[in-house]
C-alpha positions as CSV (number, residue, x, y, z in Angstrom):
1,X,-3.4,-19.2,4.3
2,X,-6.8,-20.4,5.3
3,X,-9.7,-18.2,6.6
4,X,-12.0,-15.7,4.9
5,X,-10.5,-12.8,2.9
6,X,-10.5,-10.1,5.9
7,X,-9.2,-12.8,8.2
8,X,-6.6,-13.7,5.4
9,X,-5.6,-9.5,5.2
10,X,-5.4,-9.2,8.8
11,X,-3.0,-12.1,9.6
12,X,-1.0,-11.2,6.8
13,X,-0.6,-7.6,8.3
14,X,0.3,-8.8,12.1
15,X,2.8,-11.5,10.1
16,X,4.3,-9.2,7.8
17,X,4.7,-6.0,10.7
18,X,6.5,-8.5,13.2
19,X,8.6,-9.7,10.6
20,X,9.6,-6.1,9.4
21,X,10.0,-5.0,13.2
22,X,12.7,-8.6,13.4
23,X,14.4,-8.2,10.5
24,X,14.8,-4.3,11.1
25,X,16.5,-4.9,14.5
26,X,18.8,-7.5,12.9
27,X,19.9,-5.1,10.7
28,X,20.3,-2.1,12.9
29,X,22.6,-3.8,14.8
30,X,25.0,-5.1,12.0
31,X,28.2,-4.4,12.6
32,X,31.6,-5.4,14.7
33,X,30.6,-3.0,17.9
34,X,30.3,-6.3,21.2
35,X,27.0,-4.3,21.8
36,X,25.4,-5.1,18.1
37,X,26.7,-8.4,18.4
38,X,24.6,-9.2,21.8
39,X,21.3,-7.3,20.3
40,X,22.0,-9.0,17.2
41,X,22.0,-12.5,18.6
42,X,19.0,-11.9,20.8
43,X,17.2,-10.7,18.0
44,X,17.8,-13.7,15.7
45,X,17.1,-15.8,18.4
46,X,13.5,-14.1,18.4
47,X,13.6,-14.4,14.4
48,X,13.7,-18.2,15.4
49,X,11.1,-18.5,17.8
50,X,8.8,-17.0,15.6
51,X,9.8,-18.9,13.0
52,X,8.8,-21.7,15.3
53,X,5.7,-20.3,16.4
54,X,4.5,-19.7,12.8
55,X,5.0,-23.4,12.0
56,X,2.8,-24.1,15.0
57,X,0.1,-22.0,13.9
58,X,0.4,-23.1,10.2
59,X,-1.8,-21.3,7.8
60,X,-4.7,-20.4,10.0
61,X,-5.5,-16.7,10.0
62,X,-8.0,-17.3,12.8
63,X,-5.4,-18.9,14.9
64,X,-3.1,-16.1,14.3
65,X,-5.6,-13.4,14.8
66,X,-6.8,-15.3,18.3
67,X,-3.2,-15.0,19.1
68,X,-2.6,-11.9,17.9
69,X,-0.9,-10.3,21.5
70,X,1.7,-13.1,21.0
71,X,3.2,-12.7,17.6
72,X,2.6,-9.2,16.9
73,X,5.3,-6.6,16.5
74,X,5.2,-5.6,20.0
75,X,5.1,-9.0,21.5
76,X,8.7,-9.5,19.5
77,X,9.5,-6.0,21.2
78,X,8.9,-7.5,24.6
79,X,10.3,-11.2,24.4
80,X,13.9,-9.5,22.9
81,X,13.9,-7.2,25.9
82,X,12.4,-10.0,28.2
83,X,16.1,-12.1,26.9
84,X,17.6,-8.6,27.8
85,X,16.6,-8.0,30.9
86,X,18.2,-11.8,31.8
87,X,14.1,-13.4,32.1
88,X,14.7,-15.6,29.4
89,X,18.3,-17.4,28.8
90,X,19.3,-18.0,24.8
């Protein structure tokens, strides 16, 4: 990751706490109940689009700092419930 060390720290910490917050919803709703299935494919579809978003940014803490209210852990929050809600299709 490029940027200076306190840049490099904080983009790590929005990265790594968005990706906790995605990966912990996959996981909560493991499981054979039609319910966990829908959660479950909403939230790997936000896995994705982050996962798309990050290859946009790249390695640039600056960038991912500037856009911080976009791929934090509540902006994951709101895009899943955003697909819930029927604003976004998947």
């Amino acid at each position: 990751m490029e940027g200076t060390e306190k840049q490099v720290k904080w983009a790590e910490d929005i990265i790594n706490a968005a990706q906790a917050t995605i990966e912990a919803n996959i996981k909560r709703n493991e499981g054979d109940d039609p319910m966990n299935a829908n959660e479950r494919k909403i939230w790997e579809w936000v896995k994705g689009e982050y996962d798309k978003a990050m290859q946009m940014v790249g390695g640039d803490a600056k960038l991912i700092i500037d856009n911080r209210k976009s791929l934090d852990a509540d902006a994951m929050i709101r895009l899943a419930g955003r697909v819930r809600c029927g604003y976004i299709k998947i």
